[in-house]
N, C-alpha and C positions, 0 to 999 in steps of 0.2 A: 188850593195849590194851582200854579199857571204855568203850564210846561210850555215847550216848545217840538211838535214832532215833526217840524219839517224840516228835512234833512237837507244842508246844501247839495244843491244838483250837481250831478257825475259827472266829471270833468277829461272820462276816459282816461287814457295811458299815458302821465304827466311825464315833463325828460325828465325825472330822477326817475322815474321804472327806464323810461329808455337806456338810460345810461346801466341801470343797475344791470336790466338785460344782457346788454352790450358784456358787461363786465361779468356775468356769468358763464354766456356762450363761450370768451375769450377760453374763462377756466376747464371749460367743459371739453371744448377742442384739444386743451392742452393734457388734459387728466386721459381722455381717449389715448392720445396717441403713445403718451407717456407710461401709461401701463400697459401697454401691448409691448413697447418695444423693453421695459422690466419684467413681463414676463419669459420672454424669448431670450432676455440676456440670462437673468438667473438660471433657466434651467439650464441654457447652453455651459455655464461657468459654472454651475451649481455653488450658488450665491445666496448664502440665507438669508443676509443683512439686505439682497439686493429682491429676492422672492417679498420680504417683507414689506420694503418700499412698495412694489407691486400692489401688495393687498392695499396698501394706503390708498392709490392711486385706483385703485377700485372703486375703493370707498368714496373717496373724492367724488369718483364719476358718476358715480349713483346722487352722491346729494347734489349734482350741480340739477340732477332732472327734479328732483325734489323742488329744487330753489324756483326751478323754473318755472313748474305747475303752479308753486305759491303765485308768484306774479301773476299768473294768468286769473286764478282762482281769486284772487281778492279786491279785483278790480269790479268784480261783481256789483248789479246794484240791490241797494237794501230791499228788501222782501217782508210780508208778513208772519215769514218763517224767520228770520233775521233784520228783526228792526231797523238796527243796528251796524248793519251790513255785513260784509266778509272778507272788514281789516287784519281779524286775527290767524284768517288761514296763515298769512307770514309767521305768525309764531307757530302755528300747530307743525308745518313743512320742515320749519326748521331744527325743532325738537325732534323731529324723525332723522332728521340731516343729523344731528350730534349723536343721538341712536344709531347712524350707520357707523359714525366715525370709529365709537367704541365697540361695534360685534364684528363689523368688516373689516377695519384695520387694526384695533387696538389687541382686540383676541386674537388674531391669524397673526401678528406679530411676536405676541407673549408666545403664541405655541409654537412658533417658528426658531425663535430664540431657545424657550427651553430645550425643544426636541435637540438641538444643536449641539446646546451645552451638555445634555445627558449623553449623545449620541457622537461622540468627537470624531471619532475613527471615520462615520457614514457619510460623513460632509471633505471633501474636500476640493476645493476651488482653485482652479488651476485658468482659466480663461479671465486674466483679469486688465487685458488688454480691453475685453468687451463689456467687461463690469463697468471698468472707467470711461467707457465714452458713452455709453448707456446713463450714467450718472449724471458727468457732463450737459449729454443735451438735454438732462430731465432737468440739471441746476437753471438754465437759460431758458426751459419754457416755463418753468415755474417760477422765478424770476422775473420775465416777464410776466405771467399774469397776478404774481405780488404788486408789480408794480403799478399794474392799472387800477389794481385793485386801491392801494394804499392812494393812488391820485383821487379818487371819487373818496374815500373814508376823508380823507385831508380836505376835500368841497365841501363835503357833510358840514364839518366842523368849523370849517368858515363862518358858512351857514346863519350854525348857531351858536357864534363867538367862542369856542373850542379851542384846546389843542386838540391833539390827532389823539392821545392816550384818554381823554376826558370823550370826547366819542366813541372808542370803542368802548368804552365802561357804561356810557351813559344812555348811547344812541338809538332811538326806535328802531332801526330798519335793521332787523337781525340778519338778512339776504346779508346785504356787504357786510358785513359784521363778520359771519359763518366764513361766506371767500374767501377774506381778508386773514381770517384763522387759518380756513383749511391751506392756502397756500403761504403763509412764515412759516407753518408747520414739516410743510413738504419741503420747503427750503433746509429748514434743520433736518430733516430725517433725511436728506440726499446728501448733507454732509456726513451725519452720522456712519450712512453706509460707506459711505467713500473712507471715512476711516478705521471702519470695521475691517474695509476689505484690502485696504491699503495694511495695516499691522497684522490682519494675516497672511495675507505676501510676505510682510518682512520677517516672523515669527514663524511662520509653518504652524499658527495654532490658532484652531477653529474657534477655541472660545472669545478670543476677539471680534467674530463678526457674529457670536450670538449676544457677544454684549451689546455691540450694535444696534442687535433688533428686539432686545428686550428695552432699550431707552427707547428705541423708538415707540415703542408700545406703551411706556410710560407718560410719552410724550402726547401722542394718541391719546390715550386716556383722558388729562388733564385737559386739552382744547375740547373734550368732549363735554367732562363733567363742565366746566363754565358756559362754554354755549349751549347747553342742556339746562345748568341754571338760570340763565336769562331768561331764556325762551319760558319756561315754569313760569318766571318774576311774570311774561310779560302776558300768560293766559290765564295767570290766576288774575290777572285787574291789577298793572301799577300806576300810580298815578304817574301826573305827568310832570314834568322838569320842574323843581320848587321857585326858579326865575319865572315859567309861566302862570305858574299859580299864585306867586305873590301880584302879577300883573294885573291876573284879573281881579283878583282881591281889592285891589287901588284901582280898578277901573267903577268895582262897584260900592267901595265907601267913599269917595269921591261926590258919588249923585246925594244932593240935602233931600232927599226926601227918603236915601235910606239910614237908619237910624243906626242898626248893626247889622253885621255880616258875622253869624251866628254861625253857622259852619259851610264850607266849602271844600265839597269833595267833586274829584276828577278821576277818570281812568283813562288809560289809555286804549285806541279800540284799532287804530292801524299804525303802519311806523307815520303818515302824516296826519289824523283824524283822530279824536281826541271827544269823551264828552264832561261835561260841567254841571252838575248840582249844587246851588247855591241855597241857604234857607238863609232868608233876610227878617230883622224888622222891621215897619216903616213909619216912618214917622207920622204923629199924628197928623187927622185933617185932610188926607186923601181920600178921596170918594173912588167909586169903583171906574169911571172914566180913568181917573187920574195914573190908579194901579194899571189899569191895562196901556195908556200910553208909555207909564214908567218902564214896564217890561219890555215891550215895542223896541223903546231906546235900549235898552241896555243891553237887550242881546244884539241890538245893530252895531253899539260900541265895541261889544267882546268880537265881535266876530270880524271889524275892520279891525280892532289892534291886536288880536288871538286869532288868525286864521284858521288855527288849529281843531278850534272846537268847534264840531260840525252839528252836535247835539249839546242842547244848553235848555237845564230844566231851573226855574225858579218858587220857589215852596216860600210864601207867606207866611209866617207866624209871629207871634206873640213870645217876644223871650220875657221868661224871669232872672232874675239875680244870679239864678245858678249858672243858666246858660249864658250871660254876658260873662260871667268869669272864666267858663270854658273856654268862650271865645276869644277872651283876652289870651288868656295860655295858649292858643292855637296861633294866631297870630304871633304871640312872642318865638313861639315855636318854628314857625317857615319864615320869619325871620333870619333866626339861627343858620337852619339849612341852610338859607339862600346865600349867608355871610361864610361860611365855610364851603359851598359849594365854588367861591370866588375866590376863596386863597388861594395862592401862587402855588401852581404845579401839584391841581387837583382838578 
């Protein structure tokens, strides 16, 4: 077997973390100010729909420090405790981030909402002069930091010939990913409250602004459980984008002296860093100079046309009959992927 363990060299804090940074503080400042000034309205108005928001923007603020330590934390360099480095802190940070989303906001809103709804008489919201502009300025700084956010998910996607929906579905860097969530999310749940609190004005009935903050808790929930999922996808090992993997696939049966490309597997190890195991056969009449130039080249190849993959291990072997048919089927297989991964408005 002829691995490869030398890791490309640390390139420190490339501007997609600058930027990503940039675009977390932005959130972070805004989630600070934003919840301080929903909690001072709510209780002044005594505002369930609007104490709920609060908690979200709690939540928020806690994962934006979350987000943050990730970038710090995974710029790290590889270690003999971590081969491999500490690309995957971004997922473990942010799996905790979708864990705040749903105990800090998504529960303090479900009990916020029920207590309301059981408790009709014990709520009542008279100050909504301060509800509404309390909403207002949280619609416009969350707004803005949607927007900056949605501006970097839309580069992302450039990028990597995307649209903006096929990147957030698709994309390694769960930081923007999570922002990008927690603030469209914030943006709905400030409408929601504003019409929670607006139809109990017009009603005189409180169960309008608990229904408010029970969607909003629903809502909470569901950006939780998806970016909870991802984040799982991206620490249990997923491979990486099935366009890079057929790439390299074509990068290595391309070379006449490999015979097959018997399996090829990939994970992914940071949102930019990526590794490769390839088991080849080679064709006959290579002597062992030959193999180790062969290798030489081909990880020089993957890694000028696959920047990606930072670690690229290659396993020599002998395929039989069985295993060329596997391989055929693997191949016809990310094929597939890669032809439905390109259909229009996917």
């Amino acid at each position: 077997m002829t691995t490869d363990m030398e890791r490309a060299p640390d390139r420190g804090e490339r501007a997609g973390d600058r930027r990503t940074r940039a675009t977390v503080l932005v959130a972070l400042v805004a989630n600070l100010v934003i919840a301080l000034a929903k909690v001072a309205g709510g209780l002044l108005a005594g505002s369930p729909a609007l104490l709920s928001e609060a908690a979200h923007s709690v939540a928020d603020s806690l994962n934006e420090v979350f987000l943050m330590a990730s970038l710090r934390r995974s710029r790290r360099r590889a270690d003999s405790r971590h081969p491999f480095g500490y690309g995957k802190e971004r997922f473990f940070w942010s799996m905790l981030a979708a864990v705040g989303i749903f105990v800090t906001g998504g529960c303090f809103s479900f009990y916020q909402g029920l207590h309301t709804l059981l408790n009709p008489q014990s709520e009542d919201t008279g100050g909504y002069l301060v509800v509404y502009a309390v909403l207002g300025v949280s619609l416009l700084a969350e707004g803005a930091s949607l927007v900056r956010a949605t501006v970097q998910v839309r580069g992302q996607a450039r990028q990597a010939g995307r649209g903006l929906l096929a990147q957030l579905r698709r994309g390694n860097d769960p930081t923007v990913r999570t922002v990008f969530a927690e603030d469209a999310a914030a943006v709905i749940g400030v409408l929601l409250a504003a019409a929670g609190a607006g139809l109990h004005q017009w009603t005189g009935q409180s169960a309008w602004e608990a229904g408010a903050a029970l969607a909003i808790a629903v809502l909470l929930v569901c950006v939780a459980f998806r970016l909870g999922r991802d984040a799982q996808d991206l620490l249990v090992g997923r491979a990486v984008d099935p366009v890079l993997q057929q790439r390299a696939a074509d990068l290595l049966a391309e070379r006449p002296e490999i015979d097959v490309v018997t399996q090829l597997m990939t994970m992914q190890l940071g949102p930019d860093s990526a590794l490769l195991a390839a088991r080849v056969d080679l064709a006959d009449g290579l002597d062992s100079a030959g193999v180790e130039a062969l290798c030489v080249e081909v990880k020089r190849r993957i890694r000028t046309e696959c920047p990606g993959f930072e670690q690229i291990f290659l396993d020599i072997t002998a395929a039989d009959r069985d295993e060329r048919r596997r391989a055929a089927d693997r191949r016809r297989s990310l094929r597939s992927a890669v032809a439905r991964q390109q259909e229009p408005g996917r």
